[in-house]
N, CA, C, O and CB atoms as a CASP TS submission, in Angstrom:
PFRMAT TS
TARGET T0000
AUTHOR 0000-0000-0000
METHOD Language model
MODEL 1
PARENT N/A
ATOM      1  N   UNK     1      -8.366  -6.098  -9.142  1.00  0.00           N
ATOM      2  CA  UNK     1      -8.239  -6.005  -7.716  1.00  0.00           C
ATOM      3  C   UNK     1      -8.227  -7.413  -7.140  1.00  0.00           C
ATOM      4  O   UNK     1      -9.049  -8.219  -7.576  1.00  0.00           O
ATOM      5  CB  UNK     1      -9.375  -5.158  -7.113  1.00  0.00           C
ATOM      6  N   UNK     2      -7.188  -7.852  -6.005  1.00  0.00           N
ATOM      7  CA  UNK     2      -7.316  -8.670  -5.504  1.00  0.00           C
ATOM      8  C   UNK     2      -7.928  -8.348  -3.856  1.00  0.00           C
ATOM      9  O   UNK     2      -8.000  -7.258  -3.288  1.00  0.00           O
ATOM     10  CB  UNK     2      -6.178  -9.252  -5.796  1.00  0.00           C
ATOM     11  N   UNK     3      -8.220  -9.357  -3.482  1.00  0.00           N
ATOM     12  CA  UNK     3      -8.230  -9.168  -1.759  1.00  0.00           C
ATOM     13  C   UNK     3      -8.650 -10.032  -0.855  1.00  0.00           C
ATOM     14  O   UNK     3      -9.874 -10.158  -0.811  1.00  0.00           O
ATOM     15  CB  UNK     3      -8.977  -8.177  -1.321  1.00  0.00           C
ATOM     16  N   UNK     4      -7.880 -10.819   0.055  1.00  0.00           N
ATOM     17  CA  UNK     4      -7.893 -12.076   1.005  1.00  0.00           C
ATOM     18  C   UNK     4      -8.721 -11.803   1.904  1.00  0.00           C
ATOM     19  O   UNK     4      -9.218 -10.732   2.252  1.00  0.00           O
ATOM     20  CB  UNK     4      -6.644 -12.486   1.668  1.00  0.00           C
ATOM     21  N   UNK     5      -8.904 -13.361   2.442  1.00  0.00           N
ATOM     22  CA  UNK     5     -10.165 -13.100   3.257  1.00  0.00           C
ATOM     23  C   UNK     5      -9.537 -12.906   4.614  1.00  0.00           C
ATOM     24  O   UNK     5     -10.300 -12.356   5.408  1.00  0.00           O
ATOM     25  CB  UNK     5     -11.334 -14.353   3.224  1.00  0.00           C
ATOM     26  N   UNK     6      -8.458 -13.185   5.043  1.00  0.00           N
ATOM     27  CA  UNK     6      -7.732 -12.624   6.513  1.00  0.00           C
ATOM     28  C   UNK     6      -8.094 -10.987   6.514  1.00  0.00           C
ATOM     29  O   UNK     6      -8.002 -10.146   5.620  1.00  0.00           O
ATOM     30  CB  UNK     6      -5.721 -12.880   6.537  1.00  0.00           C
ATOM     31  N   UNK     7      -8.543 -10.899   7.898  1.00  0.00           N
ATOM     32  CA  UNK     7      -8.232  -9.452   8.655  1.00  0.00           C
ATOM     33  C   UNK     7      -6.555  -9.149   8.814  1.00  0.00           C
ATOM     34  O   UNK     7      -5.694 -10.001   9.031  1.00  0.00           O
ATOM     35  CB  UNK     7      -8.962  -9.507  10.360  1.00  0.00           C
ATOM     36  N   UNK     8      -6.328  -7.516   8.621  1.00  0.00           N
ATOM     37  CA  UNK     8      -5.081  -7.168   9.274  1.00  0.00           C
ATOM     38  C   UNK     8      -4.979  -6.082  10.078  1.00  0.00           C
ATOM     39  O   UNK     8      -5.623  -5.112   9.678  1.00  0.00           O
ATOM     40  CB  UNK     8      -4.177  -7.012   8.442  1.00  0.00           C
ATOM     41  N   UNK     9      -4.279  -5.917  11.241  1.00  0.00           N
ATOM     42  CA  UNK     9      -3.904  -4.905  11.774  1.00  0.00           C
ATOM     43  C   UNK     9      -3.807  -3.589  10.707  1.00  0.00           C
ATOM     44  O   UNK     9      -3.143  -3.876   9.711  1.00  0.00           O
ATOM     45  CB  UNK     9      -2.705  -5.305  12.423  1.00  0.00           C
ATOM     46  N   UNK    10      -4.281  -2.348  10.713  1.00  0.00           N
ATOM     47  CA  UNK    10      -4.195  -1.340  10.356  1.00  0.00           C
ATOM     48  C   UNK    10      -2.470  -0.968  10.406  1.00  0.00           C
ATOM     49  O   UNK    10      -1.950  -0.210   9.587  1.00  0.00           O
ATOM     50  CB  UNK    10      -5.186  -0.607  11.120  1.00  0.00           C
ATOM     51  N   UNK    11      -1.752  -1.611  11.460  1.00  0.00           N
ATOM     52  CA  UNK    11      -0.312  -1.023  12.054  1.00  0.00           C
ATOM     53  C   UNK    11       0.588  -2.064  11.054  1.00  0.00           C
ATOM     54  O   UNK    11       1.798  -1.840  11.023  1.00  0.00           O
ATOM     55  CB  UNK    11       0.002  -1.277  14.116  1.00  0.00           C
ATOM     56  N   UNK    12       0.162  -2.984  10.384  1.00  0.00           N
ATOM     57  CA  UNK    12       1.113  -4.143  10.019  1.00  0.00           C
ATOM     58  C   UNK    12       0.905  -3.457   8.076  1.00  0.00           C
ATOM     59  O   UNK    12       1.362  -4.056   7.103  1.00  0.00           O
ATOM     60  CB  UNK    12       0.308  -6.294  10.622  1.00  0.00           C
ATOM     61  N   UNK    13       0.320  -2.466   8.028  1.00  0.00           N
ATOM     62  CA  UNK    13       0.680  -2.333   6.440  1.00  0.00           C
ATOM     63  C   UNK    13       2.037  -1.546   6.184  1.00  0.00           C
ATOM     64  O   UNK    13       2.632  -1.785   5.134  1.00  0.00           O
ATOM     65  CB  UNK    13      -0.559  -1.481   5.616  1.00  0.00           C
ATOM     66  N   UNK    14       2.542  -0.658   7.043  1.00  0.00           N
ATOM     67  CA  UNK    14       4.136  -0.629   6.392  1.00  0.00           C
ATOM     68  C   UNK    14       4.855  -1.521   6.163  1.00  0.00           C
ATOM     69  O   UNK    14       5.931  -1.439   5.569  1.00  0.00           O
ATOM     70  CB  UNK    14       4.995  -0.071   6.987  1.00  0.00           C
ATOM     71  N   UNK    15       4.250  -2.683   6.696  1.00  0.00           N
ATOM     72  CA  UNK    15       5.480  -3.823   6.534  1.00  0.00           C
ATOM     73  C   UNK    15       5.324  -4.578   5.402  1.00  0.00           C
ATOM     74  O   UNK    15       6.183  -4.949   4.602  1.00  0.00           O
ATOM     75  CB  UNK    15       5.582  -4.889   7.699  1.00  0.00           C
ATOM     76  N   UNK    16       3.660  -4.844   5.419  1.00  0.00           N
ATOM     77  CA  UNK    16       3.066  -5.471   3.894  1.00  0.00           C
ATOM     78  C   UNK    16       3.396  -4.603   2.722  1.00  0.00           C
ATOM     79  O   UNK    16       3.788  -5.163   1.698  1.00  0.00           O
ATOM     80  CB  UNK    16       1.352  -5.597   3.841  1.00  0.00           C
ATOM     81  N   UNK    17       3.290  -3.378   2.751  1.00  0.00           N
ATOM     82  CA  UNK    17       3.786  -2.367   1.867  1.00  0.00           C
ATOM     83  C   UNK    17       5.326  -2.881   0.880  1.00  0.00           C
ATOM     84  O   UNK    17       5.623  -3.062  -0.301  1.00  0.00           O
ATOM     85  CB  UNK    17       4.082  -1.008   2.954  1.00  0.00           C
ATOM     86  N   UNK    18       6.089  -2.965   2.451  1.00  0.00           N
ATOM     87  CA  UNK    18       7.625  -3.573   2.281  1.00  0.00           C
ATOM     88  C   UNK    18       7.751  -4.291   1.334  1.00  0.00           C
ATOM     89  O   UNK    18       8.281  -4.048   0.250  1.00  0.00           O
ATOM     90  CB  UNK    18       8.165  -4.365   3.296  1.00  0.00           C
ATOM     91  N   UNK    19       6.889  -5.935   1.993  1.00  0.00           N
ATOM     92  CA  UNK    19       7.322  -6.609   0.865  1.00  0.00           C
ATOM     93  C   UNK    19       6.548  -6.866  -0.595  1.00  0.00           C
ATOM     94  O   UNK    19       7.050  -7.578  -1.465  1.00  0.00           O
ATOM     95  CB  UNK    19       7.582  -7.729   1.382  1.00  0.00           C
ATOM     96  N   UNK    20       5.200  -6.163  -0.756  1.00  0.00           N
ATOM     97  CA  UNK    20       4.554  -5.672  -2.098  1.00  0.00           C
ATOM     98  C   UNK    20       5.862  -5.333  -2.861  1.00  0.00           C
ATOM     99  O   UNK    20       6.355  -5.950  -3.804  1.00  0.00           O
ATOM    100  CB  UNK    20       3.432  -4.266  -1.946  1.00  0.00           C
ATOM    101  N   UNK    21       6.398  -4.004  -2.126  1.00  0.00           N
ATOM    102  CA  UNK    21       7.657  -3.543  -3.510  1.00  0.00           C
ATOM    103  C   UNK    21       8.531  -4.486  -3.293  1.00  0.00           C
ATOM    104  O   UNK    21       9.482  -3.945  -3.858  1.00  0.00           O
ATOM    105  CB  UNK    21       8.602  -1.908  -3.487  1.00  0.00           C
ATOM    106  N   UNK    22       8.927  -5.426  -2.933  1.00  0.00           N
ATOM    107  CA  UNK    22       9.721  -5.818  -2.570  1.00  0.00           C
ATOM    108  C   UNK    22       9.499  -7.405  -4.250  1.00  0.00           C
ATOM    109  O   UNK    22      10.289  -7.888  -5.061  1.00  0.00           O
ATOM    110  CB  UNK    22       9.571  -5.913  -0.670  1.00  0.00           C
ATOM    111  N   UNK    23       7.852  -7.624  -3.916  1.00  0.00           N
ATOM    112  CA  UNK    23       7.357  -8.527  -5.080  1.00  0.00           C
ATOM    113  C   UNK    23       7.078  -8.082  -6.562  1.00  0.00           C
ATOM    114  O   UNK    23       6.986  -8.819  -7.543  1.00  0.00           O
ATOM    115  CB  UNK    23       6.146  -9.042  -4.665  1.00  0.00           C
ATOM    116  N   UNK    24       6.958  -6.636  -6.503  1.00  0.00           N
ATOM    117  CA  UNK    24       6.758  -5.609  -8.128  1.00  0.00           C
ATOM    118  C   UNK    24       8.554  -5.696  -8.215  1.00  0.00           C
ATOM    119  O   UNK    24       8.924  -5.936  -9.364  1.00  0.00           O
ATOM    120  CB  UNK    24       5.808  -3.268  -7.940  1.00  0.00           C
ATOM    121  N   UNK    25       9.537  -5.562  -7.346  1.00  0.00           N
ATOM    122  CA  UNK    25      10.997  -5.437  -7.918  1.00  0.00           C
ATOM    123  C   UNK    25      11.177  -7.122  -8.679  1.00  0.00           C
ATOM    124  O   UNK    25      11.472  -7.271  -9.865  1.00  0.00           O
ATOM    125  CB  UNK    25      12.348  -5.043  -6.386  1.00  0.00           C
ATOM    126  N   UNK    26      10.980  -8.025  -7.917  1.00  0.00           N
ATOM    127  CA  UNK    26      11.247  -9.408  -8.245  1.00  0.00           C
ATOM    128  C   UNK    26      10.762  -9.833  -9.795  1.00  0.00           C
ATOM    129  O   UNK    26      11.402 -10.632 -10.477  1.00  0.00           O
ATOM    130  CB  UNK    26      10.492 -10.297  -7.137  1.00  0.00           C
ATOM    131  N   UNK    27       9.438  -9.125 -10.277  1.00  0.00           N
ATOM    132  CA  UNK    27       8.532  -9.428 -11.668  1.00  0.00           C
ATOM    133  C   UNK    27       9.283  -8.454 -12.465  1.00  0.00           C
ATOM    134  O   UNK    27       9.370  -8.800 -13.644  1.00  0.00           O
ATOM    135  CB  UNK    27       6.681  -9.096 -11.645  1.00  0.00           C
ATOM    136  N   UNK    28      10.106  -6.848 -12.057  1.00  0.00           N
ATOM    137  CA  UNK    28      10.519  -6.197 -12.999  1.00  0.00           C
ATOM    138  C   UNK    28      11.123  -6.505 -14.072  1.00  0.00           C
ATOM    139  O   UNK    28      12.018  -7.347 -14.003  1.00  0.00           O
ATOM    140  CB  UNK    28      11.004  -5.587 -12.651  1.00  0.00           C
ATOM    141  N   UNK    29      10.765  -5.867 -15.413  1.00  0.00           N
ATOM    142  CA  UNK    29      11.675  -6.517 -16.755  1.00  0.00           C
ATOM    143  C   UNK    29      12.608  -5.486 -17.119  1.00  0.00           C
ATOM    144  O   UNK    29      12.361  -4.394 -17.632  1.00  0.00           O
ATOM    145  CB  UNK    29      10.744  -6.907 -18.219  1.00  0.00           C
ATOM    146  N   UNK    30      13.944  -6.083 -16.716  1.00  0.00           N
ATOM    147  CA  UNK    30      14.994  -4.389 -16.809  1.00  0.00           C
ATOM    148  C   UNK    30      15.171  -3.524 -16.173  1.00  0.00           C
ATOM    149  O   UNK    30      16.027  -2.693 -16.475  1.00  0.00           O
ATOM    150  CB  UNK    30      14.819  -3.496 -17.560  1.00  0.00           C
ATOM    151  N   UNK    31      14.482  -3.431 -15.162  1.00  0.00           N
ATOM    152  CA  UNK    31      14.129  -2.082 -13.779  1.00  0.00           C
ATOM    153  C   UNK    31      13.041  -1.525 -14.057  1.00  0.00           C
ATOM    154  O   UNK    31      12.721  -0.556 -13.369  1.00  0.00           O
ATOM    155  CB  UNK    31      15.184  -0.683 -13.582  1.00  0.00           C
ATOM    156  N   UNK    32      12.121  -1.984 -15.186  1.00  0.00           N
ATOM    157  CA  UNK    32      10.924  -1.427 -15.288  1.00  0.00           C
ATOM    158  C   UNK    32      10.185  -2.326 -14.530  1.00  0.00           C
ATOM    159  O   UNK    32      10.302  -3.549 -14.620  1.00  0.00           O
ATOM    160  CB  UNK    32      10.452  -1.198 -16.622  1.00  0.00           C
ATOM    161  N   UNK    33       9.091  -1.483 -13.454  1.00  0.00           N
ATOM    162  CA  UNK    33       7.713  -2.282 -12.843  1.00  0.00           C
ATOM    163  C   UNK    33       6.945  -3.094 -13.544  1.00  0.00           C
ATOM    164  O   UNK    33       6.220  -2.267 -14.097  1.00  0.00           O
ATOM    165  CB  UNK    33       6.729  -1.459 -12.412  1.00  0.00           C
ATOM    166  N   UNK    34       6.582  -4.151 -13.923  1.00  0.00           N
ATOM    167  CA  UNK    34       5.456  -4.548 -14.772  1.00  0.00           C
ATOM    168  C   UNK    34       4.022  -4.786 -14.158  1.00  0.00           C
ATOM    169  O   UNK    34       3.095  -5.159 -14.876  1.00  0.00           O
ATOM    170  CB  UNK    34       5.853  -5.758 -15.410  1.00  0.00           C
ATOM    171  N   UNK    35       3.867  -4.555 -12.786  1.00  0.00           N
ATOM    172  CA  UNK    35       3.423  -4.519 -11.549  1.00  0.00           C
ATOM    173  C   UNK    35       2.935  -3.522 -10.845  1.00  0.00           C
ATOM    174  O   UNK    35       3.776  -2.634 -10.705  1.00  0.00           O
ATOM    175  CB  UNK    35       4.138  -4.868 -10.980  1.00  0.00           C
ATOM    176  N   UNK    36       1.261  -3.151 -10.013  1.00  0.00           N
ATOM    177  CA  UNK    36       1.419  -1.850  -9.462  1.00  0.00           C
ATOM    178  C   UNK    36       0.566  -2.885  -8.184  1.00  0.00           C
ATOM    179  O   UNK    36      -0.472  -3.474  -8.483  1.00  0.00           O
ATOM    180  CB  UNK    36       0.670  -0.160 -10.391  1.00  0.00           C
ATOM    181  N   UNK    37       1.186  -2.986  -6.751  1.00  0.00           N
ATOM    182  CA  UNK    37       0.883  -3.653  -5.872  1.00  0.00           C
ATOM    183  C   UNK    37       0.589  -2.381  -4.846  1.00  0.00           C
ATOM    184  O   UNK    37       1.500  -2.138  -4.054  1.00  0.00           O
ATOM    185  CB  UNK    37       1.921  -4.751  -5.589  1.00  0.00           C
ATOM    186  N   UNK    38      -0.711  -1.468  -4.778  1.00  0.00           N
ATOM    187  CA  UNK    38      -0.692  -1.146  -3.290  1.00  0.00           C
ATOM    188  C   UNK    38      -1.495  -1.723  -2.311  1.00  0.00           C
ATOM    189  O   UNK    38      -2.699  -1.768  -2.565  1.00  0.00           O
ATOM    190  CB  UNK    38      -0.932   0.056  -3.119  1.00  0.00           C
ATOM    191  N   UNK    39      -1.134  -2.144  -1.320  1.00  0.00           N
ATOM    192  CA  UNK    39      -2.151  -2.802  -0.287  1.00  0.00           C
ATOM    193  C   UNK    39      -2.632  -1.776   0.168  1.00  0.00           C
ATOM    194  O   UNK    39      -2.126  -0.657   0.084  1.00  0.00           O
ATOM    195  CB  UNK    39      -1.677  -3.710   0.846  1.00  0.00           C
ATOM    196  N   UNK    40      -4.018  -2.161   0.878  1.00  0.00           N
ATOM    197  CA  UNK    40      -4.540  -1.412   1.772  1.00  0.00           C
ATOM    198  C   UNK    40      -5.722  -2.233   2.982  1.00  0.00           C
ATOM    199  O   UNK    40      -6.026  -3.413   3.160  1.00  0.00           O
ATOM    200  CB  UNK    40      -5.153  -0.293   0.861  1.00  0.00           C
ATOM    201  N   UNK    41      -6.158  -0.916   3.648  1.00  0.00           N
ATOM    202  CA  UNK    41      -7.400  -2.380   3.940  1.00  0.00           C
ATOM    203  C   UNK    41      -8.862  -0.712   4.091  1.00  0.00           C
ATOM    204  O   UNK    41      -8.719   0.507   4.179  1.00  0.00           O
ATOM    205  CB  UNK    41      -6.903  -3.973   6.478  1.00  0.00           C
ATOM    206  N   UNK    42     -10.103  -1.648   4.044  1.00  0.00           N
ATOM    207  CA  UNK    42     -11.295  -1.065   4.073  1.00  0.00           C
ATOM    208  C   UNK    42     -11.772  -1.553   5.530  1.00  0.00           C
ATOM    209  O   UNK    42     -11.623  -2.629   6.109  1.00  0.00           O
ATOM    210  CB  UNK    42     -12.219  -1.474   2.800  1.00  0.00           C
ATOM    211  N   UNK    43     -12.613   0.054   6.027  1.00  0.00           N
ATOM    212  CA  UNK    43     -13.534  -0.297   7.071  1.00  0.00           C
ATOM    213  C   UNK    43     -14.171   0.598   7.246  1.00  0.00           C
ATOM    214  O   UNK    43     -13.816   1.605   6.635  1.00  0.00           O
ATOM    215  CB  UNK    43     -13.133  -0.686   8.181  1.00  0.00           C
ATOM    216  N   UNK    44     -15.441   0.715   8.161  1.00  0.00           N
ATOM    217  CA  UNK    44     -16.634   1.381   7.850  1.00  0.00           C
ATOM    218  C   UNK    44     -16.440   2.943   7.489  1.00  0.00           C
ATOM    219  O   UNK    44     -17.461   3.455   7.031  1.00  0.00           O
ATOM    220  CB  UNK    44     -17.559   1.199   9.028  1.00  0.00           C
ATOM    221  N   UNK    45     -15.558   3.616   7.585  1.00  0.00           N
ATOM    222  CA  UNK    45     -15.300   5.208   7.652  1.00  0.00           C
ATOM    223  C   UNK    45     -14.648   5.550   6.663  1.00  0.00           C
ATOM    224  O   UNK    45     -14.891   6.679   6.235  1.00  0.00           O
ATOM    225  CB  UNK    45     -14.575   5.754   8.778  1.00  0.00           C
ATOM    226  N   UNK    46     -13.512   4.650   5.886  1.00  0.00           N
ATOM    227  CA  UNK    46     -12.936   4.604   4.743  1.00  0.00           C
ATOM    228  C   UNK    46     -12.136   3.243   4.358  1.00  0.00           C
ATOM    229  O   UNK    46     -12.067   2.176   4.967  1.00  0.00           O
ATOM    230  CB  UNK    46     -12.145   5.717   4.738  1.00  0.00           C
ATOM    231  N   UNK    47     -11.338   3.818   2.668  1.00  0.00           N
ATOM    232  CA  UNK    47     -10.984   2.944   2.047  1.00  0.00           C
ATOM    233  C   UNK    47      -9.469   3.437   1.948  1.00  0.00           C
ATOM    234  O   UNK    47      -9.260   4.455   1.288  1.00  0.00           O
ATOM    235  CB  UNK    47     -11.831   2.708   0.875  1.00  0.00           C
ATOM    236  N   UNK    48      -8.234   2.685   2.652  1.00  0.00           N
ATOM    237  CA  UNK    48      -6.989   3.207   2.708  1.00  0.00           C
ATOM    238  C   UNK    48      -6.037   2.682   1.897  1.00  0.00           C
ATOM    239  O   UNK    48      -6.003   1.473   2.127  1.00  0.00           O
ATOM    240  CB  UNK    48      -6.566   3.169   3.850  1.00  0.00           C
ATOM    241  N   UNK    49      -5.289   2.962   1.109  1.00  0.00           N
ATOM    242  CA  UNK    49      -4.318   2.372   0.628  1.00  0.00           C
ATOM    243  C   UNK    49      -2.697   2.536   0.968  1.00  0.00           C
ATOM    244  O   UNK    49      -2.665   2.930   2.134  1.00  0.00           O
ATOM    245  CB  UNK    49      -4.573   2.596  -0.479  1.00  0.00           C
ATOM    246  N   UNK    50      -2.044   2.475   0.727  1.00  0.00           N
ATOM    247  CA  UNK    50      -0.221   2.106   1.248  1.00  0.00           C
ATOM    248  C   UNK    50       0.061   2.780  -0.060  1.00  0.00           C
ATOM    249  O   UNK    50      -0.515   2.574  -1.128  1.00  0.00           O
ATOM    250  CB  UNK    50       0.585   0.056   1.475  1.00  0.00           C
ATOM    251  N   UNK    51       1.373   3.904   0.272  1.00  0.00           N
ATOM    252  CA  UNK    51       2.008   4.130  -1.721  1.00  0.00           C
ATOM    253  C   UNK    51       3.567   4.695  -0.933  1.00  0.00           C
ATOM    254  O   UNK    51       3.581   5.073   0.239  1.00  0.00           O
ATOM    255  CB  UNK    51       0.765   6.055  -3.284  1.00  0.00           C
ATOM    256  N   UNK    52       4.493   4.671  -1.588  1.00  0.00           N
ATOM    257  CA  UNK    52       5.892   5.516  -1.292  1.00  0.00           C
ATOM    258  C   UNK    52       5.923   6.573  -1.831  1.00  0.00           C
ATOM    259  O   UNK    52       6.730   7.444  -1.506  1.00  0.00           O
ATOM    260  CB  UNK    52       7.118   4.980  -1.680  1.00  0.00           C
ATOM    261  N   UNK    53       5.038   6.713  -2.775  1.00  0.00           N
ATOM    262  CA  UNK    53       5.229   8.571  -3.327  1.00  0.00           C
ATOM    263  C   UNK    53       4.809   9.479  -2.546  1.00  0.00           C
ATOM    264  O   UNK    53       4.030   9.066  -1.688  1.00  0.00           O
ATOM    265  CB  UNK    53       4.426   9.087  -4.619  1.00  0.00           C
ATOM    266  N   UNK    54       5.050  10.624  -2.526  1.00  0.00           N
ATOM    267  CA  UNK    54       5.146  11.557  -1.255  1.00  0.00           C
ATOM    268  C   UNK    54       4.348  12.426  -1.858  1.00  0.00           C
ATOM    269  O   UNK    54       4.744  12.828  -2.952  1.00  0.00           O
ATOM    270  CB  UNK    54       6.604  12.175  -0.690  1.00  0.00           C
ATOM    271  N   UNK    55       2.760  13.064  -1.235  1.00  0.00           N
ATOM    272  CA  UNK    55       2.313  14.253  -1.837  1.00  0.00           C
ATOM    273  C   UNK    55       1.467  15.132  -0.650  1.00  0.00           C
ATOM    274  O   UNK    55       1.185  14.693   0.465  1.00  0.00           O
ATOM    275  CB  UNK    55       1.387  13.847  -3.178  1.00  0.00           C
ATOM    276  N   UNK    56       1.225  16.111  -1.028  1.00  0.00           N
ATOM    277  CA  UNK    56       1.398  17.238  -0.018  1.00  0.00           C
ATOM    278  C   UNK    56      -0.280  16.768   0.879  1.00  0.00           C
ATOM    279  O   UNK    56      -0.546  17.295   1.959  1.00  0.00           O
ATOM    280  CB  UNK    56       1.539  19.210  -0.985  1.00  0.00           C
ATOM    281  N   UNK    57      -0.953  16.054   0.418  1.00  0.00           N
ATOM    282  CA  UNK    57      -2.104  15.427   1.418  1.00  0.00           C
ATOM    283  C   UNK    57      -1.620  13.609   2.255  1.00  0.00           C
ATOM    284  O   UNK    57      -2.367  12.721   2.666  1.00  0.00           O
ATOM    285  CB  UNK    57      -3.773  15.210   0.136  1.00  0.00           C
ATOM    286  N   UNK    58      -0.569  13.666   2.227  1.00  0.00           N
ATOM    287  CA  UNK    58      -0.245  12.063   2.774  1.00  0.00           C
ATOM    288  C   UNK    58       0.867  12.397   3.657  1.00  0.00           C
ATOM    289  O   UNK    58       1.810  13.144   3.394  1.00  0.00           O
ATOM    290  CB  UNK    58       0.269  10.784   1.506  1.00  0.00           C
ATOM    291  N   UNK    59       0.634  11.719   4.795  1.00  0.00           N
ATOM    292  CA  UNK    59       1.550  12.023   5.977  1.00  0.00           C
ATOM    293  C   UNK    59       2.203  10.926   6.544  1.00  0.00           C
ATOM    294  O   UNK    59       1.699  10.104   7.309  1.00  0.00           O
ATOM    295  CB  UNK    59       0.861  12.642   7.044  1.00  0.00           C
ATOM    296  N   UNK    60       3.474  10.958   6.083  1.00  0.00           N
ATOM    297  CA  UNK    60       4.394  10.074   6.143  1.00  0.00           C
ATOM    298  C   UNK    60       4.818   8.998   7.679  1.00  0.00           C
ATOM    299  O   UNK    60       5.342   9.459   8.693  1.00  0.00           O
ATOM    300  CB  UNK    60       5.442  10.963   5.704  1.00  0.00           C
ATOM    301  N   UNK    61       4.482   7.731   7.507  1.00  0.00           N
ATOM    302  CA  UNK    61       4.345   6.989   8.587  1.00  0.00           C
ATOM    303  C   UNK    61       5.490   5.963   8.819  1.00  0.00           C
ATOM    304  O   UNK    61       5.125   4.883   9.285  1.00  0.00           O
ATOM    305  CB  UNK    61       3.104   6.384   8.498  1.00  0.00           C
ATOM    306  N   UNK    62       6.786   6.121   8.576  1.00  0.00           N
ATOM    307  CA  UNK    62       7.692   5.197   8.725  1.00  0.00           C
ATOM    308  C   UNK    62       7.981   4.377   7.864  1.00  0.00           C
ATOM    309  O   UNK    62       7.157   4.125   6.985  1.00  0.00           O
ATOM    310  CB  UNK    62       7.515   4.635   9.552  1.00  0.00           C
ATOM    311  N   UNK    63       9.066   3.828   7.888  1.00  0.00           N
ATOM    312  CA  UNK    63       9.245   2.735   6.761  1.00  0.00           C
ATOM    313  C   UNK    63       9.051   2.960   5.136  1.00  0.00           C
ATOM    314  O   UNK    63       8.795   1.988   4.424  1.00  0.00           O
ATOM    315  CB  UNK    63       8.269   1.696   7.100  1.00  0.00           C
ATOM    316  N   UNK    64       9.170   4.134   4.647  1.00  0.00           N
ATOM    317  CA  UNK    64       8.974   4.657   3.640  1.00  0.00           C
ATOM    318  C   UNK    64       7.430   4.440   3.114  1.00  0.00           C
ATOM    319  O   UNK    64       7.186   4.087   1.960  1.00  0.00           O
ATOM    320  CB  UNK    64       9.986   4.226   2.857  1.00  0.00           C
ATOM    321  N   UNK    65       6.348   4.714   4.172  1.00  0.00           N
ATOM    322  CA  UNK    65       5.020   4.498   4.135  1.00  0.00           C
ATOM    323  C   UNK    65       4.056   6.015   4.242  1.00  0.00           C
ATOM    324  O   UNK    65       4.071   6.761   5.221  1.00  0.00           O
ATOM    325  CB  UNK    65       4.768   3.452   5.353  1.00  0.00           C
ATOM    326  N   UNK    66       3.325   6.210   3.107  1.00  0.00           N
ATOM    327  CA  UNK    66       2.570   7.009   3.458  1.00  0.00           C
ATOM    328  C   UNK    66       1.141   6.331   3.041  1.00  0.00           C
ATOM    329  O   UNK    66       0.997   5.762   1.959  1.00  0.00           O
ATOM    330  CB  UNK    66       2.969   8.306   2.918  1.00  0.00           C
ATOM    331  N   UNK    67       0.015   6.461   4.092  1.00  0.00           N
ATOM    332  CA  UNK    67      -1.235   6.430   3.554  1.00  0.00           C
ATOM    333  C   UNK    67      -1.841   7.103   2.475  1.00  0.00           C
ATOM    334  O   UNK    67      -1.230   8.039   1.959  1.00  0.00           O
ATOM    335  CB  UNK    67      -1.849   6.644   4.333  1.00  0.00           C
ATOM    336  N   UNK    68      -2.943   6.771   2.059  1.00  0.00           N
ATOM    337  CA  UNK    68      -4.081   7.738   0.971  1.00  0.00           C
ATOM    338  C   UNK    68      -5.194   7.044   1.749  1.00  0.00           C
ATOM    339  O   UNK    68      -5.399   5.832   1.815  1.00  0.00           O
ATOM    340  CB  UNK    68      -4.124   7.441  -1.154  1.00  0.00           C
ATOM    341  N   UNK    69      -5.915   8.090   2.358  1.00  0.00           N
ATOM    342  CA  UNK    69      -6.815   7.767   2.130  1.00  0.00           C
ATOM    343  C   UNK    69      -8.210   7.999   0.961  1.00  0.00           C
ATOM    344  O   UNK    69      -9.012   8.885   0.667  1.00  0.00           O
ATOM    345  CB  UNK    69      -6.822   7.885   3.015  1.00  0.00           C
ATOM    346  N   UNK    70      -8.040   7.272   0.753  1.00  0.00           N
ATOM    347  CA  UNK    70      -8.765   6.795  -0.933  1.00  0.00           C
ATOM    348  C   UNK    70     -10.306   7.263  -1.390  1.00  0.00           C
ATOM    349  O   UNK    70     -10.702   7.779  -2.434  1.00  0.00           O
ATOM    350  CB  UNK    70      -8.930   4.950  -1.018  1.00  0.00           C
ATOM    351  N   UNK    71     -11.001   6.869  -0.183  1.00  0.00           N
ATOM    352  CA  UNK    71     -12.427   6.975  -0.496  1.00  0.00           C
ATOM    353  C   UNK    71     -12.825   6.967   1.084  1.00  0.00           C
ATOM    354  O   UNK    71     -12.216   6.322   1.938  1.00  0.00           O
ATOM    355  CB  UNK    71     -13.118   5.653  -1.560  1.00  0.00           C
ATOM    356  N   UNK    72     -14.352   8.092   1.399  1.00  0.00           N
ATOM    357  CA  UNK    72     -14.871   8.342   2.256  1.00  0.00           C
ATOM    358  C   UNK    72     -15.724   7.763   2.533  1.00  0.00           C
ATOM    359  O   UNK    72     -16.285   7.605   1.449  1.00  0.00           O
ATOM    360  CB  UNK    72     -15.035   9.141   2.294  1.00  0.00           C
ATOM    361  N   UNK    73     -16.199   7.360   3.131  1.00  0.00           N
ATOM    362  CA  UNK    73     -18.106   6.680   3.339  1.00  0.00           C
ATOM    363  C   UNK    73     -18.733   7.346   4.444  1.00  0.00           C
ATOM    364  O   UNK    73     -19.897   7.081   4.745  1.00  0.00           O
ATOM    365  CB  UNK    73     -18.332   4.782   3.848  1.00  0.00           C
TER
END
């Protein structure tokens, strides 16, 4: 796990999302991922992450963005 010490807008992760895949396509060897980049951010109520796969608990937010939320507190 990585994670910077800047705060982010909750609204600015479809875009960080963006260019995550955008940095797992650039490392690919052959069209394979060698890379699994989801951002997210933590705060007192939960732990959220960013993914493009689509599943029947994640509700799709633009930009080919759906949340998880990950973990409860």
């Amino acid at each position: 796990m990585i994670s910077f010490q800047g705060l982010i807008d909750a609204e600015r992760l479809p875009d960080i999302k963006l260019a995550t895949n955008r940095l797992e396509e650039s490392v690919a060897d052959g069209g394979k991922r060698r890379v699994n980049i989801d951002p997210g951010y933590i705060c007192a109520p939960r732990l959220v992450l960013a993914t493009t796969k689509d599943y029947s608990h994640r509700v799709y937010l633009g930009k080919g963005y759906l949340p998880i939320c990950t973990c409860c507190f």
